[in-house]
C-alpha positions in Angstrom: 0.0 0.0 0.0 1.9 3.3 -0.8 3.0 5.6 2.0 1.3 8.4 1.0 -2.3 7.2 1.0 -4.1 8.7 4.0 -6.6 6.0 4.5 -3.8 3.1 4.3 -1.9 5.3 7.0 -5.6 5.8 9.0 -5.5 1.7 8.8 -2.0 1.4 10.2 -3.3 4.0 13.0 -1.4 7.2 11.6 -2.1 10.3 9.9 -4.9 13.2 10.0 -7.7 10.6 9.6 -7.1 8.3 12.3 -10.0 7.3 14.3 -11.4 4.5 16.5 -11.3 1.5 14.9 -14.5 -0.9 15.6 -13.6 -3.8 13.8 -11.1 -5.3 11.2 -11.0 -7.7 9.0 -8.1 -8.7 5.5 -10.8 -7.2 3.6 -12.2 -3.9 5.4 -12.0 -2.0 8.2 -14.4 -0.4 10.3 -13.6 3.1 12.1 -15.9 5.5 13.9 -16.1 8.9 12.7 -13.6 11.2 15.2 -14.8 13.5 17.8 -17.9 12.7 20.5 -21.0 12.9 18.4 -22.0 8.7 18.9 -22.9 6.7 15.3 -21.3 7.8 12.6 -18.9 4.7 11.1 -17.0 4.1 8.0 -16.7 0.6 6.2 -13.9 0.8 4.2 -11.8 -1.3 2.1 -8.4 -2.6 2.6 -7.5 -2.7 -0.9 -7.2 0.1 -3.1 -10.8 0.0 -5.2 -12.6 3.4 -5.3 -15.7 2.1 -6.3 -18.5 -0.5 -6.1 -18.4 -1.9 -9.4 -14.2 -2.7 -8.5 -15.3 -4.6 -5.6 -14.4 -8.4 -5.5 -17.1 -10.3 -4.7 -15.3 -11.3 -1.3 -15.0 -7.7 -0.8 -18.6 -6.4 -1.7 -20.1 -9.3 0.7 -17.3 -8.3 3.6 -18.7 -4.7 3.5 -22.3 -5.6 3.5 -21.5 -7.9 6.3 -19.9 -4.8 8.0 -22.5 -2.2 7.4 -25.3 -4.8 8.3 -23.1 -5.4 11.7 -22.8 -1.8 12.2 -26.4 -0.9 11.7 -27.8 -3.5 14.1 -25.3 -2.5 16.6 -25.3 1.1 16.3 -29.6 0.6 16.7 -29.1 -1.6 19.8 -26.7 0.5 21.9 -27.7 4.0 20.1 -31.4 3.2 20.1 -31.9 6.4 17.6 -34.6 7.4 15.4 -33.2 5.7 12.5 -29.7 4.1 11.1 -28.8 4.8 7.7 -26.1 3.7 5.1 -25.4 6.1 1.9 -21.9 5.1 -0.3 -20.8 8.4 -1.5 -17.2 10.7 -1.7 -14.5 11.6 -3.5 -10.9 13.2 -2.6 -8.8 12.4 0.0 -10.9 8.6 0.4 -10.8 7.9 -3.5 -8.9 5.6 -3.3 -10.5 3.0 -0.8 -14.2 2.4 -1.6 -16.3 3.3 1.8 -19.4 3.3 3.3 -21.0 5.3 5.2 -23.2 4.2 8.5 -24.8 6.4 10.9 -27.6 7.5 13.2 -30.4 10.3 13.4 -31.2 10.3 17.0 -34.2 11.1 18.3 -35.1 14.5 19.2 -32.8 15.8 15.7 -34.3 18.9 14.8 -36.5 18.3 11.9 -35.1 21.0 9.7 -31.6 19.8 10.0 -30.7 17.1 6.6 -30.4 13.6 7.0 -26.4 13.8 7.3 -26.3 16.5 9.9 -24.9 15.4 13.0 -24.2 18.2 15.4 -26.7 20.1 16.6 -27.2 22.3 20.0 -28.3 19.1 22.6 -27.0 16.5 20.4 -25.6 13.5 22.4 -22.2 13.3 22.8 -20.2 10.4 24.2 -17.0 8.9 24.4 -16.7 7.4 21.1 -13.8 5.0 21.7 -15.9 3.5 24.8 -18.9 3.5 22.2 -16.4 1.3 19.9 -16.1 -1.1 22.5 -19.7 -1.9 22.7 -20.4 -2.2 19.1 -17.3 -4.7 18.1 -18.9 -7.6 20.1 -22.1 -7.4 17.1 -19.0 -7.7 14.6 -18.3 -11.7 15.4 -22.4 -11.9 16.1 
């Protein structure tokens, strides 16, 4: 993997992106989004493949495997309004297909759009303790 690829670096636990990781795998890795705001994880791919279509077949069941893990935990420990999962972005994450899975949690202003996550009175927590509790649903 070449040095200068941010998310490889995030994977080895380096770099601007690092974050807490909830799970692993050979073919993806799972990381919650940085900072205190509880829900918000990435499924990403080991291997560089920026899109779905360049998935292997091991690779596209390993992330759905991942996401479905991390929506059923995120929902049991979270207990929000609603999980969702969107696969978009470009830049800096190019190069490593990734998924997106998060929370809304209840009481989320109405106005505010389906990926906005801070808010005044939105939950915060300690997100590598959070990590913790959602890794178990991983071998589930």
């Amino acid at each position: 993997m070449p040095e200068a690829c941010v998310i490889c670096a995030k994977h080895r636990g380096a770099g601007p992106l690092v974050s807490p990781v909830v799970w692993a795998s050979d073919l993806v890795v799972v990381t919650h989004r940085p900072g205190d705001f509880p829900g918000y994880l990435f499924v990403e791919t080991r291997r560089h493949v920026a899109n779905l279509d360049g998935l292997t077949e091991a690779e596209a069941m390993a992330v759905a495997r991942a996401a479905w893990a991390g929506a059923r935990a995120l929902r049991a420990e979270l207990d929000p309004e609603s999980v969702h999962a969107a696969i978009a972005g470009r830049g800096l994450a190019g190069a490593h297909f990734h998924q997106h899975v998060f929370v809304r949690h209840r009481g989320t202003p109405a106005e505010l759009g389906w990926m906005d996550v801070d808010w005044p009175g939105a939950p915060r927590e300690d997100v590598g303790l959070l990590c913790g509790r959602l890794s178990p649903y991983f071998g589930r």
